[in-house]
C-alpha positions as CSV (number, residue, x, y, z in Angstrom):
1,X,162.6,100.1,57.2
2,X,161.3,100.8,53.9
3,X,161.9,97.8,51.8
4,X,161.2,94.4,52.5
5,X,163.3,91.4,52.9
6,X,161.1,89.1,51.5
7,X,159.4,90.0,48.7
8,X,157.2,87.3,47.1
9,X,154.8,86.4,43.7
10,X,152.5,83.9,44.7
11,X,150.6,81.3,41.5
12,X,148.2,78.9,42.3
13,X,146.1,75.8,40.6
14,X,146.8,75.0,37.2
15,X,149.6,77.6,37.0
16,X,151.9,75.5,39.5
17,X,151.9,73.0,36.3
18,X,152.2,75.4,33.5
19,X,156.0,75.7,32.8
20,X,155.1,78.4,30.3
21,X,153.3,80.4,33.5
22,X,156.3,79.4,36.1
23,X,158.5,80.8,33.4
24,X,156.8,83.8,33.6
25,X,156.5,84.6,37.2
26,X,160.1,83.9,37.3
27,X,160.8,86.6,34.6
28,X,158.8,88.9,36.7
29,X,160.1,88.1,39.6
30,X,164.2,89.3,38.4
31,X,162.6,92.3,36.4
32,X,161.2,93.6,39.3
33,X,163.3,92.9,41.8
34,X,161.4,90.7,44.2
35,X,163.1,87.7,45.7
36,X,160.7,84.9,46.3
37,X,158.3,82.7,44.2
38,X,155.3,80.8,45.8
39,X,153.8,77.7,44.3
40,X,150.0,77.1,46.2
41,X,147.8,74.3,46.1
42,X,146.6,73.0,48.5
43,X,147.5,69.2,47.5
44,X,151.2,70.4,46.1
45,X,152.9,68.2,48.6
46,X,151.1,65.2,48.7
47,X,151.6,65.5,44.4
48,X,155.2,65.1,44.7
49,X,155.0,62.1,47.6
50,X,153.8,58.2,47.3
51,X,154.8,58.4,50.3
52,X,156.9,55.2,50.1
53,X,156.3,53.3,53.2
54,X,152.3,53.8,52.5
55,X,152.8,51.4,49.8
56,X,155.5,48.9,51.6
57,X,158.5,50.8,51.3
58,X,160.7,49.4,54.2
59,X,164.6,50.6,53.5
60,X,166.3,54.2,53.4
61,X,166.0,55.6,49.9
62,X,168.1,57.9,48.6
63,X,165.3,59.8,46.1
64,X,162.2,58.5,44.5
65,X,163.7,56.4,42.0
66,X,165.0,54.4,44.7
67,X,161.3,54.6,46.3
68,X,159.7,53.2,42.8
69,X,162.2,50.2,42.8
70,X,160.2,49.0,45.9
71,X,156.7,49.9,45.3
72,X,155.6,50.5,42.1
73,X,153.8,47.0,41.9
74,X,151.7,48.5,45.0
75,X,151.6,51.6,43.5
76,X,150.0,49.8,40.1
77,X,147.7,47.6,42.1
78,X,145.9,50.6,44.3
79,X,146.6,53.7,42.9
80,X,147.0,53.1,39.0
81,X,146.9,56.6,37.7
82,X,148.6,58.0,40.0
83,X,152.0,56.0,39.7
84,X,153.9,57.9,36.7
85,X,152.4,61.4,37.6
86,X,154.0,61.7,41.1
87,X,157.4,61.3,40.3
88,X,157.3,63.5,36.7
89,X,155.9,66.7,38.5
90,X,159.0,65.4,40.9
91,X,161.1,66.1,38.2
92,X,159.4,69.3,36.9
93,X,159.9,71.1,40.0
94,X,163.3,70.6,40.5
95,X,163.4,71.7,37.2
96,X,162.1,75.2,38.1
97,X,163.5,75.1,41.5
98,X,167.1,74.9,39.6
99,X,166.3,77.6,37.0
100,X,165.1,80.0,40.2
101,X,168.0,79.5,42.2
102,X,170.2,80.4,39.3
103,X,168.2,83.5,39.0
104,X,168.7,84.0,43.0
105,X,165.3,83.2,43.3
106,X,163.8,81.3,46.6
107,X,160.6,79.3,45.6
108,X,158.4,77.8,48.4
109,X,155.2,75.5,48.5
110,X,152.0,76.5,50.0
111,X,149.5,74.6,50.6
112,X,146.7,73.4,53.6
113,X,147.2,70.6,55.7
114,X,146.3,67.8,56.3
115,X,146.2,66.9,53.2
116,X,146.5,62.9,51.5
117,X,145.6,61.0,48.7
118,X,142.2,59.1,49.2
119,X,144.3,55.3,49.4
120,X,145.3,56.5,52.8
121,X,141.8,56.3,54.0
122,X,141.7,52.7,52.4
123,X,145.2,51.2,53.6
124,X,143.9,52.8,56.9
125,X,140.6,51.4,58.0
126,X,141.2,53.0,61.4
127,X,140.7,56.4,60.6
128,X,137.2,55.9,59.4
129,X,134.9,56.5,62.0
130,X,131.0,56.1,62.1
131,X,131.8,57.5,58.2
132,X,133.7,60.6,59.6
133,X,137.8,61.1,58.9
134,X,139.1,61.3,62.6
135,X,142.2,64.0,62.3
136,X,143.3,63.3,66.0
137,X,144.3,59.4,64.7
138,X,148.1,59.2,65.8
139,X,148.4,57.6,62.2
140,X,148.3,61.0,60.7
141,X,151.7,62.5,62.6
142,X,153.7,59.4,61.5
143,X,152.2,60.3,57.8
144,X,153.0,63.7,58.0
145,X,156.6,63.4,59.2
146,X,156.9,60.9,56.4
147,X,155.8,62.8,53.3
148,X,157.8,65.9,54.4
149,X,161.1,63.8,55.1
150,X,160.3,62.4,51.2
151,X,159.5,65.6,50.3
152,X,163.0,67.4,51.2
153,X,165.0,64.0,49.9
154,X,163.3,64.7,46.4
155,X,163.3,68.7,46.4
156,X,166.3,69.7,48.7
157,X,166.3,72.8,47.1
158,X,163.0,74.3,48.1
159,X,163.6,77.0,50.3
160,X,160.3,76.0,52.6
161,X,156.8,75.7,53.5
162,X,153.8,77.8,53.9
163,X,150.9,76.0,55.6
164,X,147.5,77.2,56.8
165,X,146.6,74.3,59.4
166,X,143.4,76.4,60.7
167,X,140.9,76.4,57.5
168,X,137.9,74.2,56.5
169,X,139.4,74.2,53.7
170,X,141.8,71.3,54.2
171,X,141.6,68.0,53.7
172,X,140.9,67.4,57.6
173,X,141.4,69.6,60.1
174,X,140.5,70.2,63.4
175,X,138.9,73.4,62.1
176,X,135.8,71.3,60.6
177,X,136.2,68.1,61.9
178,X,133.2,65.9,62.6
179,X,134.6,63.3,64.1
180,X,133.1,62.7,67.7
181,X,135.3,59.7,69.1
182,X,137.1,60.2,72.7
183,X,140.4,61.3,71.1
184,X,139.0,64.1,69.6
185,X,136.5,64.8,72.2
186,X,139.8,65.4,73.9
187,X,142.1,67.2,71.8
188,X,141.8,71.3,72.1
189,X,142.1,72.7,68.7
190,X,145.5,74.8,70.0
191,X,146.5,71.3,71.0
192,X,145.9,69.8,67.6
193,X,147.3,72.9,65.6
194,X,150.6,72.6,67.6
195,X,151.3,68.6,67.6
196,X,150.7,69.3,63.4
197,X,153.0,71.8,63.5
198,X,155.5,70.5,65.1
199,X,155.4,67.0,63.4
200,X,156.0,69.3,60.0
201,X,158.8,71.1,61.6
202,X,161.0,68.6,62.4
203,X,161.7,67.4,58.7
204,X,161.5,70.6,57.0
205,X,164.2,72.0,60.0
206,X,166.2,69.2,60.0
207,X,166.5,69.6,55.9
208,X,167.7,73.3,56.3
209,X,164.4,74.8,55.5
210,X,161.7,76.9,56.6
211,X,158.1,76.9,57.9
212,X,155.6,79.3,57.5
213,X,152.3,78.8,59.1
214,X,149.3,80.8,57.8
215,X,146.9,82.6,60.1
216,X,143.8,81.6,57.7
217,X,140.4,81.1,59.2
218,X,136.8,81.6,58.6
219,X,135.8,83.4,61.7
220,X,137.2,85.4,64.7
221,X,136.4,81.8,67.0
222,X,138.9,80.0,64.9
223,X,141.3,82.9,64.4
224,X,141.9,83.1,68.4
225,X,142.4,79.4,68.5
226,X,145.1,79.0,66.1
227,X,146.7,82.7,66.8
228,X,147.0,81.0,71.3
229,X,148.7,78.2,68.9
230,X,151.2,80.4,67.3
231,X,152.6,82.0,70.0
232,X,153.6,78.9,71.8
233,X,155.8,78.0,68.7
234,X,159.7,78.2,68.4
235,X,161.0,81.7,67.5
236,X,162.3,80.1,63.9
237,X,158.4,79.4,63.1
238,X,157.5,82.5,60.6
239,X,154.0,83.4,60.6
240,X,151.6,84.5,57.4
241,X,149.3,86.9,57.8
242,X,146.2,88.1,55.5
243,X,146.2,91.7,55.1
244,X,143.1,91.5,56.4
245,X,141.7,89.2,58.9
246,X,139.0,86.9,57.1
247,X,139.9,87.0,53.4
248,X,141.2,89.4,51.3
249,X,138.2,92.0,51.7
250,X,139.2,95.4,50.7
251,X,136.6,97.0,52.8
252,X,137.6,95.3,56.3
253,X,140.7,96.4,58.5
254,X,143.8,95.4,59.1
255,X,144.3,92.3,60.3
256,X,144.4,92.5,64.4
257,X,147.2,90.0,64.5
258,X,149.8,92.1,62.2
259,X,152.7,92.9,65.2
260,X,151.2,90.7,67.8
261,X,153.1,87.3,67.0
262,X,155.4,87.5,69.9
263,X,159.2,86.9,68.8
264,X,158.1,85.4,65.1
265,X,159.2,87.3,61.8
266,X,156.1,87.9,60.3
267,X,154.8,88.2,56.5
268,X,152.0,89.8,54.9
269,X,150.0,88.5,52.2
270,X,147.8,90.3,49.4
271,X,145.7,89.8,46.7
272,X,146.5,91.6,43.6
273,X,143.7,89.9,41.0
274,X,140.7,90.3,43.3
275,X,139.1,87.2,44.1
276,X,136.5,89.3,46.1
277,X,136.9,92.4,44.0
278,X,136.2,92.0,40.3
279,X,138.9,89.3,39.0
280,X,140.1,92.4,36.8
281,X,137.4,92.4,35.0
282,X,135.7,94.6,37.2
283,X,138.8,96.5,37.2
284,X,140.0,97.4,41.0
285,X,143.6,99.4,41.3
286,X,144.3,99.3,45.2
287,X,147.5,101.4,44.9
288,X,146.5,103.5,47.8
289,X,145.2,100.5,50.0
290,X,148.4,98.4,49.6
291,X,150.5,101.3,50.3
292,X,148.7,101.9,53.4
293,X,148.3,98.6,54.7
294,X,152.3,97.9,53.9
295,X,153.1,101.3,55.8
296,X,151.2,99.8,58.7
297,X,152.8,96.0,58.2
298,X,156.0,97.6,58.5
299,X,155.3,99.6,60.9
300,X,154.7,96.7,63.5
301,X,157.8,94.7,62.0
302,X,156.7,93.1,59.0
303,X,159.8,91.9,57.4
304,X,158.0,90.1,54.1
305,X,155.2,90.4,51.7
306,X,153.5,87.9,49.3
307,X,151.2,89.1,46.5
308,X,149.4,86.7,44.9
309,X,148.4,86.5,40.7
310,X,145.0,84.3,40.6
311,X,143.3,82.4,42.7
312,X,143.1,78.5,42.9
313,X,139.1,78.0,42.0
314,X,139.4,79.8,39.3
315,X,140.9,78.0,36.4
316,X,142.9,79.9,33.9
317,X,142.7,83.4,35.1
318,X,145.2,85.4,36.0
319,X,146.3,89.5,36.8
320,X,148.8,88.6,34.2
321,X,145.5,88.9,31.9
322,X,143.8,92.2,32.6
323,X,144.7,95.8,34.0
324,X,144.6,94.3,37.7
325,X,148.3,93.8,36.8
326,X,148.7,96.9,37.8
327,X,148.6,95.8,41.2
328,X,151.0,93.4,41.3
329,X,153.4,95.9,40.2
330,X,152.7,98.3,42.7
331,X,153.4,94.9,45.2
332,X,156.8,95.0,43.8
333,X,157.6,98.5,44.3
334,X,155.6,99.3,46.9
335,X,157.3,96.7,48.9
336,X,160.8,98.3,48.0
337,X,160.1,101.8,48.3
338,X,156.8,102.6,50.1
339,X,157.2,106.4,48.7
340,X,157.4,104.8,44.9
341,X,154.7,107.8,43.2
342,X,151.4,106.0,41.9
343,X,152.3,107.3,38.4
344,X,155.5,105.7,38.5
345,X,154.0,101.9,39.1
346,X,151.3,103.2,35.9
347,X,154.4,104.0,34.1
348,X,156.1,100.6,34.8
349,X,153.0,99.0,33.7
350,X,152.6,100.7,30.4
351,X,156.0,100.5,29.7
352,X,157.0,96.6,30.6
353,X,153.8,95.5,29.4
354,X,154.1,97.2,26.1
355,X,151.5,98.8,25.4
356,X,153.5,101.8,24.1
357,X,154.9,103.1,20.8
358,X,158.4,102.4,21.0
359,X,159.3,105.7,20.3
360,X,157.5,107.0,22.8
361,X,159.4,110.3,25.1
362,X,159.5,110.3,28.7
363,X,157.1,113.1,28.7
364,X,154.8,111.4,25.9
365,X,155.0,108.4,28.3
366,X,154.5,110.4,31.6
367,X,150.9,111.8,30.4
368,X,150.1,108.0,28.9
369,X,150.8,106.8,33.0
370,X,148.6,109.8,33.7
371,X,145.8,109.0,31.1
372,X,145.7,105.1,32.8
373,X,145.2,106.6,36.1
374,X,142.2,109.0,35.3
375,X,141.1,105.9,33.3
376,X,141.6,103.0,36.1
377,X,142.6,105.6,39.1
378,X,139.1,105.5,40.3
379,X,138.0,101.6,39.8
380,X,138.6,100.5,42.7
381,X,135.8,103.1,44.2
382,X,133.6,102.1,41.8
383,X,134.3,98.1,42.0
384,X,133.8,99.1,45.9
385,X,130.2,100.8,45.5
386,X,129.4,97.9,43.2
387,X,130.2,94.3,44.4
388,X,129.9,95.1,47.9
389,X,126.7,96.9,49.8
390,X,128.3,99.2,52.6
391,X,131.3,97.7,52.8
392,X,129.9,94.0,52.9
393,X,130.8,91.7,50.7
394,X,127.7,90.7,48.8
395,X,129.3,88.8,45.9
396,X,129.8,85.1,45.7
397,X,133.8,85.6,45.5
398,X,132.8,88.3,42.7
399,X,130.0,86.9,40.9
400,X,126.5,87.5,41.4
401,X,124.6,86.3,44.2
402,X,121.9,83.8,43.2
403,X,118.8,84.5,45.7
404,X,117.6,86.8,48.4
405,X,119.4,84.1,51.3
406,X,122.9,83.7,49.2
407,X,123.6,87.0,49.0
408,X,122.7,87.1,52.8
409,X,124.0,84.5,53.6
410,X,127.2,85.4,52.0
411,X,127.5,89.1,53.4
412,X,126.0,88.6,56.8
413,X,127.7,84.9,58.1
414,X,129.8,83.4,55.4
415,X,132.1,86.5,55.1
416,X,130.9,88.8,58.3
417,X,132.3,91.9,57.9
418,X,130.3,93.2,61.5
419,X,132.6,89.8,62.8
420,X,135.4,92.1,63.0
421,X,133.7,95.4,63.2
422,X,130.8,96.4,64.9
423,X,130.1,99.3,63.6
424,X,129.0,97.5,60.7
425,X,126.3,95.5,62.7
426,X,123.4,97.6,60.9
427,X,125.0,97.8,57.7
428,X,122.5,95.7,55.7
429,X,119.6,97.0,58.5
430,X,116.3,97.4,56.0
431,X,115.4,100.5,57.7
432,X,114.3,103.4,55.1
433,X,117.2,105.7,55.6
434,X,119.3,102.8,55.0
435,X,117.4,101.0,52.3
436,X,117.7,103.8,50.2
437,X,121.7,104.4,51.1
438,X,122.2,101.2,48.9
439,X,120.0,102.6,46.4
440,X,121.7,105.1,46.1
441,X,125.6,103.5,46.5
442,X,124.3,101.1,43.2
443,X,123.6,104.5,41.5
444,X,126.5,105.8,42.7
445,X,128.5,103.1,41.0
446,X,126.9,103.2,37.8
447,X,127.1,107.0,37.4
448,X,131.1,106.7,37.7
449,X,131.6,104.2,35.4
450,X,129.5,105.8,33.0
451,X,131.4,109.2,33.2
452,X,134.9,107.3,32.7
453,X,133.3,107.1,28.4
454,X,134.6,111.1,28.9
455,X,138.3,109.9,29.3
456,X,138.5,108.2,25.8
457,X,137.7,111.7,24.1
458,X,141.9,112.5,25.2
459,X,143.9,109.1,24.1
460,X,147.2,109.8,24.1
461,X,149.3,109.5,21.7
462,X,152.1,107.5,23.2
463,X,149.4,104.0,23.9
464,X,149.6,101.2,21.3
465,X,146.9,100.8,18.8
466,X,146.2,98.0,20.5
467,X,147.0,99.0,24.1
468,X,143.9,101.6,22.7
469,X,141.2,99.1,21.6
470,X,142.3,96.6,24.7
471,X,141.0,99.5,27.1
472,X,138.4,100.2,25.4
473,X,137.4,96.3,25.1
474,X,137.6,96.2,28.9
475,X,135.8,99.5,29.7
476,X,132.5,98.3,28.0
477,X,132.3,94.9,29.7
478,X,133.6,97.0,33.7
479,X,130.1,98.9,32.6
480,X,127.8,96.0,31.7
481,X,129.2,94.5,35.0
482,X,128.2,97.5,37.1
483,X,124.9,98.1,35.7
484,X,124.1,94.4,36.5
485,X,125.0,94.8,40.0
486,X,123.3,97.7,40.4
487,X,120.1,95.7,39.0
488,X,121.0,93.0,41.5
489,X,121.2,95.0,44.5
490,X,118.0,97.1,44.1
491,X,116.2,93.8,44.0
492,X,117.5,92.5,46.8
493,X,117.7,95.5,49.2
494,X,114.0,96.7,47.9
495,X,112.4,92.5,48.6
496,X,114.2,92.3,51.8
497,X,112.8,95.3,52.7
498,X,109.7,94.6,51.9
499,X,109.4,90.8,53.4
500,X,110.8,92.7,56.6
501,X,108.0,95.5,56.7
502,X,104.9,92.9,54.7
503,X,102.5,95.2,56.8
504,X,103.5,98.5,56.8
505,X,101.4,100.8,55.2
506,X,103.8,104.1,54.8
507,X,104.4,106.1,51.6
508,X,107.4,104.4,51.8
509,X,106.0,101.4,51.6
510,X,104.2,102.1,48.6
511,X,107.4,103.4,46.9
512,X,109.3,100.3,47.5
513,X,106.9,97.9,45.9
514,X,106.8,100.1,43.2
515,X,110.7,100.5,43.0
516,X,110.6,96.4,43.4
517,X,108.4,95.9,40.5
518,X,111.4,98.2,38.4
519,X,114.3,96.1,39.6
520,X,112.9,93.0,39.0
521,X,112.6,94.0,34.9
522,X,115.7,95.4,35.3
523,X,117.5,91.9,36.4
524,X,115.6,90.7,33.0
525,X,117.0,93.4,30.5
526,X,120.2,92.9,31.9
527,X,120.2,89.3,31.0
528,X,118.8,90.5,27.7
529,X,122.0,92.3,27.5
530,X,124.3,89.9,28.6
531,X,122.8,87.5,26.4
532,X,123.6,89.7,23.4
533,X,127.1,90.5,24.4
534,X,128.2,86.9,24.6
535,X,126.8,86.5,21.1
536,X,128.4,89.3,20.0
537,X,131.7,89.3,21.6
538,X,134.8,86.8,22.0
539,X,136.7,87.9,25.4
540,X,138.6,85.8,27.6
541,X,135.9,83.1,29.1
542,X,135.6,84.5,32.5
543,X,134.2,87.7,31.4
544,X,131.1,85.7,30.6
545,X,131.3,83.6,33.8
546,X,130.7,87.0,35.8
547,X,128.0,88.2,32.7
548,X,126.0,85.8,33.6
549,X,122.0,85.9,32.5
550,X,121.7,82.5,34.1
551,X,122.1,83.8,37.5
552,X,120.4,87.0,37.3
553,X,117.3,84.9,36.0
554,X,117.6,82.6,38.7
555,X,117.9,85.6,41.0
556,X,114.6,87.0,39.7
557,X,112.6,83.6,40.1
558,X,113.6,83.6,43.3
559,X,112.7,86.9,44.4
560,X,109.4,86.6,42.7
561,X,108.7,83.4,44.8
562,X,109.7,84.8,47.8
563,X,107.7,88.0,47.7
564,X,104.1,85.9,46.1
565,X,104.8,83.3,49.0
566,X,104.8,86.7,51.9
567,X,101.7,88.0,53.2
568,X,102.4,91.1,50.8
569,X,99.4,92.5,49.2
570,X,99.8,90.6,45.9
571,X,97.7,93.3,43.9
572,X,100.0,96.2,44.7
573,X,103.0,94.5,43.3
574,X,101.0,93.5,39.7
């Protein structure tokens, strides 16, 4: 099988609200033949649900107009503001749920459970202990059968629900609870994952739709625990799995769970605007590495993909806004045809994004696709050598790191890559072979973007004027970006080396403080640069988010403390 069943766009944060943004994704979804539209946040149910009996609801309602008759005094006296809202984004989503049905178009929530409004804690004294939210409180099953019984009344159109019960980044969970009472001393975390997933099950089955439960967690501890969960679930549980097995890393394998889920159907999920690799900004086409890791999903029975546009901490920013778009589309035809040609999906992209004289002739159109892929074939190579250091992830989910220990911090424990391979284990190892491999990679980096300036000499005459200066635009700030990292990760590399070694007396040595003493101006012209280009310039606002002479400065004062507090001879480093 070559083409998937299930074939899914995936918005999250503010875009779940935009109509403007829904109407889009819909629009994208029929033109490119996928079938499926995901809504995430992680609060998107608890947005749409009082829930009634929370606020003295006592009879069967038959929607939440019903609901209101009963409690919107309560609802006034303890949650004011949020009395009209619940019941208008109600309306809004069945709203686009109608309009995507029409268009044969399943749309499901995602989101992180448990999740709840902070009145529950109040109504709820119980589940307050020693200042800690318990999450093994049998409060919270009655709550969560109740919202998603409300939910399915209100929205019975909603095809189902994704969940990812395993992830700190919930509400509460079991995943980071703090709670020490005797009920959840003991309560296993497999026992706790399935009594959740159950007690959401039974609604959403008994209303004729799905679940989904999402395989996200933070390390390979957790992932084991919920993944011995999983398999104890009934065979109509689907189960979601990250195309990789942290977070949506580019440089770690395959997700080890992908064809081990026992008798589950099982979908994959990707990231097409690169949370971790550049927003699009840093331009990063993974063409080749979504084709592969499909091939392989499909290969072990993957019968559904879900590729998602932006990111929910990330507010107004989307693929839909830079050449990363090119990703998504190679999602939607990847996941119908894995053999679809790579200058096809640049084609599609030039062509539906118009950013093509009209007149343009399949031929003049043909070498425009194969302009864009000299042009952006590369990126991801270069976005690789840049934001990452030998294969680690070393950005703070793309930006800059702000000290020696962040960027540690963040490459070594917060997003392990030698977690799930150990071959990796000396990847960051300050030896001098290795120290001056990720010189070298940051040079590496910078000299390939800088030779892409040769590609504008040929523009082709099919682009748009202003598909043209819109390149061109994005080129300049894909450089500044590089040549900032590679600023960032000779200073780090060359002061961890150096606090590692604060005795050593080799000729290498004595080259590193020297080459310290370099990158630490460099982080300082670089913010000079910066500086000028957001005075200059007026790009979309996240392109001076990631330009950011704030951090690199910060980054500097911090190296400088660290290396004048070490026993390094002070005088060799004037």
């Amino acid at each position: 099988m070559s083409e998937l069943r299930v074939r899914a766009l995936e918005l999250h944060s503010g875009y779940v609200w935009d109509f403007a943004w829904v109407r889009k994704a819909l629009t994208f979804i029929r033109d490119n033949e996928m079938t499926t539209l995901v809504l995430h946040r992680n609060d998107i149910v608890d947005a749409v649900v009082y829930p009634s009996r929370l606020f003295g609801g006592t009879r069967h309602y038959a929607n939440i107009f019903e609901r209101y008759q009963d409690i919107y005094r309560a609802l006034y006296k303890y949650t004011p503001t949020r009395r009209s809202p619940v019941y208008q984004r109600r309306d809004y989503l069945r709203r686009v749920i109608d309009l995507a049905t029409r268009a044969g178009i399943d749309v499901w929530f995602e989101n992180k459970e448990l999740s709840f409004h902070e009145i529950v804690l109040e109504l709820n004294p119980q589940l307050l202990k020693n200042g800690t939210v318990c999450p093994s409180e049998p409060y919270w099953w009655d709550f969560v059968q109740l919202k998603y019984t409300e939910l399915f009344e209100d929205l019975p159109g909603l095809a189902g629900i994704i969940c990812a019960p395993g992830t700190g980044e919930s509400r509460l969970s079991i995943t980071a609870n703090r709670c020490t009472c005797s009920l959840c001393r003991d309560m296993t975390p497999s026992q706790w994952y399935t009594r959740l997933i159950e007690t959401m099950r039974q609604p959403i089955r008994a209303a004729g739709a799905q679940l989904a439960i999402r395989d996200f967690a933070f390390n390979r501890a957790s992932h084991e625990q919920l993944a011995a969960s999983l398999l104890g679930l009934p065979d109509d549980v689907i189960i979601s799995l990250k195309n990789t097995p942290h977070d949506y890393y580019p440089t770690f394998p395959d997700n080890p769970r992908i064809g081990h889920v026992g008798p589950h159907r099982q979908w994959i999920e990707f990231d097409t605007m690169g949370q971790y690799f550049g927003w699009g900004i840093a331009p990063a086409i993974i063409i080749d590495d979504m084709r592969r890791r499909l091939a392989t999903a499909v290969g072990r029975g993957a019968e559904g993909a879900i590729f998602r546009a932006d990111w929910e901490s990330l507010d107004g920013h989307s693929a839909f806004q830079t050449p990363n778009l090119i990703n998504l589309y190679a999602g939607a035809m990847l996941s119908r045809d894995l053999a679809t040609p790579s200058r096809a999906i640049y084609a599609r992209w030039l062509i539906a994004e118009g950013l093509l004289h009209p007149n343009a002739t399949e031929v003049a159109i043909d070498a425009a696709a194969a302009w864009v892929e000299r042009l952006l074939g590369g990126s991801w190579e270069i976005t690789r050598r840049t934001l990452f250091m030998r294969d680690c992830v070393f950005s703070d989910c793309t930006n800059y790191p702000v000290s020696l220990a962040h960027a540690w911090w963040l490459a070594e424990e917060k997003n392990s890559l030698k977690d799930w391979d150990s071959s990796k284990a000396g990847a960051l190892a300050t030896t001098p072979a290795n120290v001056d491999a990720i010189l070298a990679e940051k040079d590496e980096a910078c000299a390939r973007v800088d030779a892409l300036s040769t590609v504008f000499a040929d523009r082709p005459p099919a682009l748009s004027d202003a598909g043209w200066d819109d390149l061109r635009a994005r080129y300049d700030v894909f450089r500044h970006y590089v040549h900032g990292f590679r600023a960032i990760g000779h200073a780090c590399i060359l002061a961890r080396y150096l606090l590692d070694h604060a005795h050593h007396s080799s000729d290498f040595h004595a080259d590193a403080q020297a080459r310290f003493l370099g990158a630490l101006n460099s982080l300082l012209l670089q913010a000079e640069v910066f500086e000028h280009v957001a005075r200059t310039t007026d790009y979309q606002h996240t392109v001076y988010t990631l330009l950011s002479a704030e951090r690199l400065r910060a980054l500097h004062a911090d190296l400088t403390r660290q290396i004048s507090a070490s026993d390094i001879d002070s005088e060799a480093l004037q």
